[in-house]
C-alpha positions as CSV (number, residue, x, y, z in Angstrom):
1,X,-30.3,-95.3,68.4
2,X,-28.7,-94.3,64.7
3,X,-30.5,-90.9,65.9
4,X,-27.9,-90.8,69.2
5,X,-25.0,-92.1,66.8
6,X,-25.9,-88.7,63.9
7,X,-26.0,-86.5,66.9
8,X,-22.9,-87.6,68.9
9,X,-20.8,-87.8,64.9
10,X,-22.0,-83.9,64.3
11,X,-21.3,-82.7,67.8
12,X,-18.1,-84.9,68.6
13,X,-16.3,-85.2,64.4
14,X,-17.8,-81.5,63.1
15,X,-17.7,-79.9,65.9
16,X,-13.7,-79.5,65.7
17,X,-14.6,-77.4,62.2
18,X,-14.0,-73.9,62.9
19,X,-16.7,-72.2,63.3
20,X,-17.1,-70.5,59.6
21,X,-17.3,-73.4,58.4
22,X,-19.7,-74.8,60.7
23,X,-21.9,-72.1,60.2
24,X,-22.0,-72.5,56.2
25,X,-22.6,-76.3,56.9
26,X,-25.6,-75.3,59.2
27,X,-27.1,-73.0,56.6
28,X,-27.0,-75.5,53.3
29,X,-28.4,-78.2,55.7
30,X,-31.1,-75.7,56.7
31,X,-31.7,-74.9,52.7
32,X,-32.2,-78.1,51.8
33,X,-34.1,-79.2,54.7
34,X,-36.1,-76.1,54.0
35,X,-37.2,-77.9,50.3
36,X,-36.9,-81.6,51.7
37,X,-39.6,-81.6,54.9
38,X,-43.0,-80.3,53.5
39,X,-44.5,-81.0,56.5
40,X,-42.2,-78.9,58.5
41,X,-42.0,-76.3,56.1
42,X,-45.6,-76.0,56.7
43,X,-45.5,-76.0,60.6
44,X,-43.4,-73.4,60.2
45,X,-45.3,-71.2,58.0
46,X,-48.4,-71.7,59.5
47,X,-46.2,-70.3,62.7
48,X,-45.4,-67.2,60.8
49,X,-48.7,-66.3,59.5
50,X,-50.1,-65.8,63.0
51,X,-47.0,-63.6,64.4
52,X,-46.5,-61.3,60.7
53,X,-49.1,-59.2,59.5
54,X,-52.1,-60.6,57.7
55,X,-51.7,-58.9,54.2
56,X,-47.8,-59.3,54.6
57,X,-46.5,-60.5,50.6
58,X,-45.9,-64.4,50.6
59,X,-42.1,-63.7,49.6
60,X,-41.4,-62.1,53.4
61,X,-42.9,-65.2,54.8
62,X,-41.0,-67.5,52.6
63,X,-37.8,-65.5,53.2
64,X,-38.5,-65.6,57.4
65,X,-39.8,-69.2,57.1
66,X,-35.9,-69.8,55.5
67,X,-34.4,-68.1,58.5
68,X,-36.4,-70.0,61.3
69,X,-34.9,-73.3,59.5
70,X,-31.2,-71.5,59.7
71,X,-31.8,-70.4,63.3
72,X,-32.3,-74.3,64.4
73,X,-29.4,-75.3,62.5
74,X,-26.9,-72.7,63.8
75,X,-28.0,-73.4,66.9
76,X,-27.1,-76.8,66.5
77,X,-23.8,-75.4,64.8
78,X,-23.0,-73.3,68.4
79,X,-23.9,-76.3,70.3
80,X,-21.3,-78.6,68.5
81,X,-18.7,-75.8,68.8
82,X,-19.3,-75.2,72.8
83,X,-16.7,-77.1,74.4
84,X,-14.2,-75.2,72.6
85,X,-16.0,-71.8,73.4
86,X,-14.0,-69.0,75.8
87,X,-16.8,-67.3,77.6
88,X,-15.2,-64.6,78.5
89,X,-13.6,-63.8,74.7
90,X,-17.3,-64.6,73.9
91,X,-18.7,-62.2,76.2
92,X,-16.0,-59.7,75.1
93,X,-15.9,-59.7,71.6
94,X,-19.3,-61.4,70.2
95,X,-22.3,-60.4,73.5
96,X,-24.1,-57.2,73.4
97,X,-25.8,-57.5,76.6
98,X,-28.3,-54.5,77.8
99,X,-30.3,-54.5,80.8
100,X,-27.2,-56.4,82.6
101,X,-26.1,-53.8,85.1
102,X,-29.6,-52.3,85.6
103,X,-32.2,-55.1,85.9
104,X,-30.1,-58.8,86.0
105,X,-27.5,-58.3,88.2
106,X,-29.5,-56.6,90.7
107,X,-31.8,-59.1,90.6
108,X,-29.2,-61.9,91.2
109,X,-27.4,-60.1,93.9
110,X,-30.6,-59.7,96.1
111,X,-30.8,-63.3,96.9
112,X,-34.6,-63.4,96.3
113,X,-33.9,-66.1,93.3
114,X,-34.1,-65.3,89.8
115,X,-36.1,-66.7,86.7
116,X,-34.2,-66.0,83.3
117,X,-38.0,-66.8,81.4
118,X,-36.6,-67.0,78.0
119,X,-38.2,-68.4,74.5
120,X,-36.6,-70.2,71.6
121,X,-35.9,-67.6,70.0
122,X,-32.2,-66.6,68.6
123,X,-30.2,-68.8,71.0
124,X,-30.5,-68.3,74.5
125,X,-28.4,-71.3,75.3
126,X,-25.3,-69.6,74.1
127,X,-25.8,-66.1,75.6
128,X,-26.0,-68.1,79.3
129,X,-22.6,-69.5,78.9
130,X,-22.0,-65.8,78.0
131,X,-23.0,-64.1,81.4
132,X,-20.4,-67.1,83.1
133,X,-18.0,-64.2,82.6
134,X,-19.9,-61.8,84.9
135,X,-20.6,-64.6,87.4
136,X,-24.0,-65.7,86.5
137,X,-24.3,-69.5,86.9
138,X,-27.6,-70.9,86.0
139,X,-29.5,-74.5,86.2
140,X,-31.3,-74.4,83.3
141,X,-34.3,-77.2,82.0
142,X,-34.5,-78.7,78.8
143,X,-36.2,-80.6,76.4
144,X,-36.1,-84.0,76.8
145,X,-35.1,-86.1,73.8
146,X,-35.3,-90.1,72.7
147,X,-33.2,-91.7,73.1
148,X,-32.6,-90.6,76.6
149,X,-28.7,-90.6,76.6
150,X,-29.7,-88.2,73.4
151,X,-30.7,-85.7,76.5
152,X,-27.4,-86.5,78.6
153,X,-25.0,-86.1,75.3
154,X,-26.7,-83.1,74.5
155,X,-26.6,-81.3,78.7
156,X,-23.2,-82.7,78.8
157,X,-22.1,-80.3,76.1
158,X,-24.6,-77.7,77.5
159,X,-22.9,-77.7,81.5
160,X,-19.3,-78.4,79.8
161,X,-18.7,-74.4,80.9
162,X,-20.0,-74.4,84.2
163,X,-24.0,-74.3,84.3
164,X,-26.3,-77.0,85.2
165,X,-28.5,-78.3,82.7
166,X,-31.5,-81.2,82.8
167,X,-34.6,-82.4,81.2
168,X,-37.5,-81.6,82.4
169,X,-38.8,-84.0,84.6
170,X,-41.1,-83.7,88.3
171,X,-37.2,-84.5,90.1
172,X,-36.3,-81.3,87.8
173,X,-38.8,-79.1,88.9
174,X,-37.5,-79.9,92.3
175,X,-34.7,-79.0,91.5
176,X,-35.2,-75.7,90.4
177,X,-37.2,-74.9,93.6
178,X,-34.4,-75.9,96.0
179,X,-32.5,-73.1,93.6
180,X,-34.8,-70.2,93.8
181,X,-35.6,-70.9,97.5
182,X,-31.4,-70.5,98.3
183,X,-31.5,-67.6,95.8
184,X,-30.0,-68.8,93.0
185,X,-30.6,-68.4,89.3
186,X,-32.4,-70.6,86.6
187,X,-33.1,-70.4,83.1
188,X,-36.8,-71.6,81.8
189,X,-38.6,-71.5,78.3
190,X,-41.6,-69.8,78.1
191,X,-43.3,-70.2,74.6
192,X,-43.6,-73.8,74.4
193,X,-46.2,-76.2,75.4
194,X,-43.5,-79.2,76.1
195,X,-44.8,-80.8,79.5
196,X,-45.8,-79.4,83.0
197,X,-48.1,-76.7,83.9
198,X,-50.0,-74.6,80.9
199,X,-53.3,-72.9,80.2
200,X,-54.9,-71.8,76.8
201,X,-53.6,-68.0,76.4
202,X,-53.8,-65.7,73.7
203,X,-51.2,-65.5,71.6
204,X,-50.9,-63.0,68.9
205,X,-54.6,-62.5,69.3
206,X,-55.5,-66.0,69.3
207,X,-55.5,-68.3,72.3
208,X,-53.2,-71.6,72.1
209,X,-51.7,-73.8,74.8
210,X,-49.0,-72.1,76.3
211,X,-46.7,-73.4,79.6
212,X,-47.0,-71.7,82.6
213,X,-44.5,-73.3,84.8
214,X,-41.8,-70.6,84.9
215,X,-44.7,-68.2,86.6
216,X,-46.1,-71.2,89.3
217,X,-42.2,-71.5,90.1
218,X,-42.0,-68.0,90.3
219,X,-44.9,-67.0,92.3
220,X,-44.3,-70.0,95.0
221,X,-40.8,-68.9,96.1
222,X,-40.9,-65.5,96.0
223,X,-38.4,-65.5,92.9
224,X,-37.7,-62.5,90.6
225,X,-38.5,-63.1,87.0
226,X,-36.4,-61.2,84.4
227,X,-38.0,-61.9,80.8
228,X,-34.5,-62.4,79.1
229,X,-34.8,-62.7,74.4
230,X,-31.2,-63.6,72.6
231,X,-31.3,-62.5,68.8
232,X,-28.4,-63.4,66.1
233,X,-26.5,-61.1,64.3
234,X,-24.4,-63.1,62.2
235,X,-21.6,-64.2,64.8
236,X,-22.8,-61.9,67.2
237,X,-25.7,-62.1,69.8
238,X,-27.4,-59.0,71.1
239,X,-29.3,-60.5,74.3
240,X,-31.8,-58.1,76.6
241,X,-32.1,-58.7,80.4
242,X,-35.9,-56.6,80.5
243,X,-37.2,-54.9,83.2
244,X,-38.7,-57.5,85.9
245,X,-42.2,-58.5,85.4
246,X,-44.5,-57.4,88.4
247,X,-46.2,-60.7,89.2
248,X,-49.7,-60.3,91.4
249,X,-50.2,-62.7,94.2
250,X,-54.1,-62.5,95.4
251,X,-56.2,-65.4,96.9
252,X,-56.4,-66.6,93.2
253,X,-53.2,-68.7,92.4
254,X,-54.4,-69.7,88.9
255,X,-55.5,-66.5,87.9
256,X,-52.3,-64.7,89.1
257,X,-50.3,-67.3,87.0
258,X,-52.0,-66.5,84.1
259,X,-51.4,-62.7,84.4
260,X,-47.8,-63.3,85.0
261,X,-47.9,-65.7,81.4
262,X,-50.0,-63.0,79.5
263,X,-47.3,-60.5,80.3
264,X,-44.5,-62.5,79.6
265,X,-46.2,-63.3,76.1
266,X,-46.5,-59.6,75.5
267,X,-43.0,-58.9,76.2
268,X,-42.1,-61.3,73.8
269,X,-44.9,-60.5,70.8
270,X,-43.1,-57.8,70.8
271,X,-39.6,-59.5,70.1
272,X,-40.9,-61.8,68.0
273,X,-42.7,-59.3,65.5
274,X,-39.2,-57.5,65.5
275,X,-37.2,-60.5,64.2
276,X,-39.5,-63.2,63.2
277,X,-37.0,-65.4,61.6
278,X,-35.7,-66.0,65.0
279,X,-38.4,-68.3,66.4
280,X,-36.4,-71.6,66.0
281,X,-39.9,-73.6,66.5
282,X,-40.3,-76.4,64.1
283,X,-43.8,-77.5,65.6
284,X,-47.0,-75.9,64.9
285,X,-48.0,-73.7,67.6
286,X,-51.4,-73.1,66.9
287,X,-54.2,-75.6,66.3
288,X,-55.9,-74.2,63.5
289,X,-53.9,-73.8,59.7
290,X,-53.1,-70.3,58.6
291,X,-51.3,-69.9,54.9
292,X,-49.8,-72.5,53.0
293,X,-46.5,-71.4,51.3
């Protein structure tokens, strides 16, 4: 429970900071948690050194290693300032979106239900609350947290502009099924092996457990899936809405889903070797242990 208390003190007491100032609290928190969690530290660079290059100088991964720990915190940062967010001066002033006119919209308008597949990677949460303005409404899962009125604090803030948010859960899933089948929109991760659906996939060369769910959902109902990546410039987001993925649908249902996942995974390698940093993943993603920082 003191873990609820922390959360609802930073989101409800800080969260009135302006913004500046929340992001310079975000960052020294990040720094020192950066020194302070060995463990983590070590998650994360083990991370790294599968998605950078293998002879890439230990400084680079240090300095990206840094950045992931500043991506989770800001993110926390934009969470705690949401409620007092205008979407549409967000979308105006701080959203570069591309891809919006020729692949989303289109997408949402044909009524065929559309998966925003997504990764944790810059913040995706925000630039949803972002497309509001050009009247995208999404249900969106999450991760479930402990305690569980952690989870309801945390989607409160999340649907506080007009989406839906939940935890992932079978009642969920439903959910997002009745969506897609009346043509609406939702918003799923794709890079994390949280709970559902999920084969071993290579990743960056090397195969890992990676979720398939957003693909099963995808493939059952027909629904359009538009591979959607967020990254962080400072106080401003640039977020690409990519071409749709082509998904196969053959007499083998498992093997389709996992051609759908591999080129989801490929769309994104090729984000994630861009802007490394980005991947706000604090958990180690691969089994085996790459460099040590």
């Amino acid at each position: 429970m003191a873990k609820y208390w922390l959360f609802w003190f930073f989101f409800r007491a800080l969260g009135r900071l302006p913004l500046s100032a929340l992001y310079l609290l975000a960052i020294l928190v990040a720094d020192a948690s950066y020194l302070a969690f060995p463990a983590v530290r070590a998650n994360v660079w083990d991370n790294l050194s599968h998605v950078m290059p293998e002879k890439t100088p230990k400084h680079r991964l240090r300095r990206a290693a840094r950045q992931v720990f500043r991506t989770v915190t800001l993110y926390y940062a934009d969470l705690a300032s949401l409620p007092r967010l205008d979407t549409r001066q967000f979308f105006d002033e701080r959203l570069r979106v591309f891809g919006l006119k020729e692949h989303l919209l289109p997408a949402v308008e044909s009524g065929r239900g559309v998966v925003m597949m997504s990764a944790h990677f810059g913040n995706p949460e925000l630039v949803v609350q972002g497309l509001l303005a050009v009247g995208v409404n999404v249900l969106a899962l999450t991760e479930p947290q402990k305690p569980r009125r952690l989870s309801s604090l945390m989607d409160g803030i999340r649907a506080s502009k007009g989406h839906e948010f939940a935890p992932v859960s079978v009642g969920s899933v439903k959910r997002v099924v009745r969506t897609l089948k009346r043509g609406g929109t939702v918003a799923l991760m794709g890079d994390r092996d949280i709970q559902g659906p999920r084969q071993r996939l290579p990743f960056f060369g090397e195969e890992t457990w990676m979720p398939t769910g957003p693909i099963e959902v995808a493939l059952r109902t027909g629904a359009i899936v538009i591979p959607c990546f967020a990254v962080r410039k400072g106080r401003i987001f640039e977020a690409f809405m990519e071409e749709p993925l082509e998904l196969e649908r053959t007499s083998d249902f498992q093997q389709d889903v996992r051609a759908g996942a591999l080129a989801f995974l490929a769309r994104f390698e090729m984000r994630l070797r861009e802007e490394p940093g980005q991947w706000a993943v604090l958990e180690r993603v691969w089994e085996d242990e790459g460099r040590q920082v």
